[in-house]
C-alpha positions in Angstrom: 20.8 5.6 -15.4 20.7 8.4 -18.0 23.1 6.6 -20.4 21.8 3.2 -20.1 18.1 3.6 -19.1 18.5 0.8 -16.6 17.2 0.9 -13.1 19.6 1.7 -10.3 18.7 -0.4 -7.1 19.7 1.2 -3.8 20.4 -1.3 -0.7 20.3 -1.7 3.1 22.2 -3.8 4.5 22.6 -5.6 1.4 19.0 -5.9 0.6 17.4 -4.4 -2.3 15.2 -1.2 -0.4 14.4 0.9 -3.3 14.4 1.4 -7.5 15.2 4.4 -9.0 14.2 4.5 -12.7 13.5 8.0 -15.0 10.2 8.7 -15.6 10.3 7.6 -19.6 10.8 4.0 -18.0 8.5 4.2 -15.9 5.4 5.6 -18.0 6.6 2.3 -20.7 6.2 0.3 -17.7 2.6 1.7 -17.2 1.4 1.7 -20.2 2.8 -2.1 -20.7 0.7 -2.7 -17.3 -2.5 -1.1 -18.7 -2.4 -2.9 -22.1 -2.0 -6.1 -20.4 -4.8 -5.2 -18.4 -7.1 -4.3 -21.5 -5.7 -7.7 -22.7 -7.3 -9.7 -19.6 -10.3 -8.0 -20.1 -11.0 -9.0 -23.7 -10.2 -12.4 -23.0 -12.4 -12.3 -19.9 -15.4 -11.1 -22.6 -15.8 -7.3 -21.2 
């Protein structure tokens, strides 16, 4: 996960139960979330 910045996906069963990612992925993932947001917004005319 540290080499290649992907996910890992742990299973039960065979069934994706949880995602492990580091924390620089995840704050690019929030920040992508909030700019989208602001995006909506704008278009919405806030």
């Amino acid at each position: 996960m540290k080499h290649t910045g992907e996910p890992v996906v742990l299973t039960v069963n065979g069934k994706a139960e949880i995602v492990v990612q580091d924390a620089q992925c995840d704050q690019k993932l929030l920040d992508g979330l909030e700019r989208l947001e602001a995006i909506a917004r704008i278009k919405q005319g806030w």
